[in-house]
GURO-543778 format. One record per residue (C-alpha): x, y, z; residue number from 1. Coordinates in steps of 0.05 Angstrom, whole numbers, always signed. Layout:
{{X,Y,Z},NUM}
...
//
This chain:
{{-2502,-627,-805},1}
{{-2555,-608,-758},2}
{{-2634,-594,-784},3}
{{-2650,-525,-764},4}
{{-2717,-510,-758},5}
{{-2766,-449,-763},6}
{{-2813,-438,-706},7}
{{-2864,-457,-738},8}
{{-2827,-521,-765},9}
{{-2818,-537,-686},10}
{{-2887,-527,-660},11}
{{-2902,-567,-718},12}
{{-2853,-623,-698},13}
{{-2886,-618,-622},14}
{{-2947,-662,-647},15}
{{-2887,-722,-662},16}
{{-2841,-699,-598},17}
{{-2891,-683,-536},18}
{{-2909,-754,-535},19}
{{-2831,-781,-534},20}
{{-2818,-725,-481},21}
{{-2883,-755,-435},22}
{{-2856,-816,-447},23}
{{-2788,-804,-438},24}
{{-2803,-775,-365},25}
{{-2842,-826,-342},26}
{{-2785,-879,-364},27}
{{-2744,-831,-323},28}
{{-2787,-826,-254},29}
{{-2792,-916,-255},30}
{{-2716,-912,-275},31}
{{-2709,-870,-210},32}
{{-2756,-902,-165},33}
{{-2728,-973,-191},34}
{{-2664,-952,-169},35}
{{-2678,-926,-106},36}
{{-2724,-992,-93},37}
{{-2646,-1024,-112},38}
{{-2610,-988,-65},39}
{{-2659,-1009,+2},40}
{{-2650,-1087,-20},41}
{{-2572,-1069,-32},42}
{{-2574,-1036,+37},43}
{{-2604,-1098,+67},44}
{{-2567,-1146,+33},45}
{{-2502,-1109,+64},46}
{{-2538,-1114,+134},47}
{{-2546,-1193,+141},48}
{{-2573,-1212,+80},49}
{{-2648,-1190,+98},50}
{{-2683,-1250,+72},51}
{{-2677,-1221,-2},52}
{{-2702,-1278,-48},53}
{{-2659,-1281,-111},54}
{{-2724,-1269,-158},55}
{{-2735,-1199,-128},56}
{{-2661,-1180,-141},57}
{{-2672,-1204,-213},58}
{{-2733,-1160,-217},59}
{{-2706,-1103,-196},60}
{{-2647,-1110,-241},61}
{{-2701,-1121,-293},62}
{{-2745,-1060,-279},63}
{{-2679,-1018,-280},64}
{{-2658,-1044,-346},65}
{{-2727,-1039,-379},66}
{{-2732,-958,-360},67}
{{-2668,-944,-381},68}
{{-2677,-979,-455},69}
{{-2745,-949,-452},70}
{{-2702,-871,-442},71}
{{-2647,-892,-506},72}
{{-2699,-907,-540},73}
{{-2748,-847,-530},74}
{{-2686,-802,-537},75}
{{-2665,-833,-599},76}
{{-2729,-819,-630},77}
{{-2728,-748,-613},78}
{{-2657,-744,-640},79}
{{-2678,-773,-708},80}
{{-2733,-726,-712},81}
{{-2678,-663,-706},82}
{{-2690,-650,-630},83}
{{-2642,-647,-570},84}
{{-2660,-673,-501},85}
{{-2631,-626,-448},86}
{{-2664,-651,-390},87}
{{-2696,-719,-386},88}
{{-2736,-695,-308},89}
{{-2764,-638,-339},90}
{{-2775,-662,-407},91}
{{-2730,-601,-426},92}
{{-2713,-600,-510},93}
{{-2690,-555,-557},94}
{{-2689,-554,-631},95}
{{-2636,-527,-669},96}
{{-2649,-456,-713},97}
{{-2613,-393,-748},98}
{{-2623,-319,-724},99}
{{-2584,-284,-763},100}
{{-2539,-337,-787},101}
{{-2522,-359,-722},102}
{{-2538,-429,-693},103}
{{-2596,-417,-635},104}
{{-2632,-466,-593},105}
{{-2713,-454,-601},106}
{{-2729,-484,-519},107}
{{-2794,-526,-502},108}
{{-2804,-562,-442},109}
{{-2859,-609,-424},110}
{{-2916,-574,-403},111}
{{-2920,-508,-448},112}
{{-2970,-511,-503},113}
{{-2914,-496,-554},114}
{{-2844,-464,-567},115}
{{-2846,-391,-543},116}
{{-2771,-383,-526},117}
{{-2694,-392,-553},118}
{{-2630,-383,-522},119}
{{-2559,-376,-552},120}
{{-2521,-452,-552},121}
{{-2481,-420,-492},122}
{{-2539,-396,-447},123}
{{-2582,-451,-431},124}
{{-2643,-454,-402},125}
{{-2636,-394,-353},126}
{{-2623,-351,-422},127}
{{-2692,-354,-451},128}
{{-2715,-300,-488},129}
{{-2787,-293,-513},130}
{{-2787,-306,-596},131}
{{-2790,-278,-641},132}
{{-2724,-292,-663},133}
{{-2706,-220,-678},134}
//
């Protein structure tokens, strides 16, 4: 059973959650860039071979695995604390509430000073509306 929080509760939870979410997109852009780095030497490799020495394939295979435990692990965290990563590029979460007995999202992304906006669980991020949750 989910933990639904008040507003309040979620601002509150920001001071645990902002720095997962920082973190979390940073893991994301050397994830990214790691691969992309991959994809050149892959590119080369499939070209004649390109000189690639096998210690720079190892790194990169490295750097790529070491971003992407670094993302489980930041979203795992936010998870146990009650949030749900939406979007790991924009550092998009939302925490789970009650408006009139229905299940809500309460929507923070990274970058806003604190939660100002919820959305039904069907209408996403383009479906903010402005709390209160009236």
């Amino acid at each position: 059973m989910p933990r639904y929080f008040t507003p309040e509760e979620a601002n509150a939870a920001l001071a645990d959650v902002r720095p997962l979410v920082e973190q979390m997109v940073e893991r994301r852009r050397e994830l990214v860039a790691a691969q992309e780095r991959q994809e050149r030497v892959a590119a080369r490799i499939g070209g004649n071979g390109g000189g690639i020495e096998p210690s720079e394939l190892a790194e990169l295979e490295e750097d790529v695995r070491v971003a992407a435990e670094g993302i489980a692990e930041c979203i795992s965290h936010i998870q146990r604390l009650g949030a749900q990563v939406k979007d790991l590029d924009a550092g998009l979460i939302d925490f789970p509430a009650l408006r009139r007995g229905e299940e809500v999202l309460l929507c923070w992304h990274l970058g806003e000073d604190e939660i100002g906006y919820w959305h039904g669980l069907e209408d996403g991020f383009a479906g903010r509306r402005p709390l209160p949750l009236e």
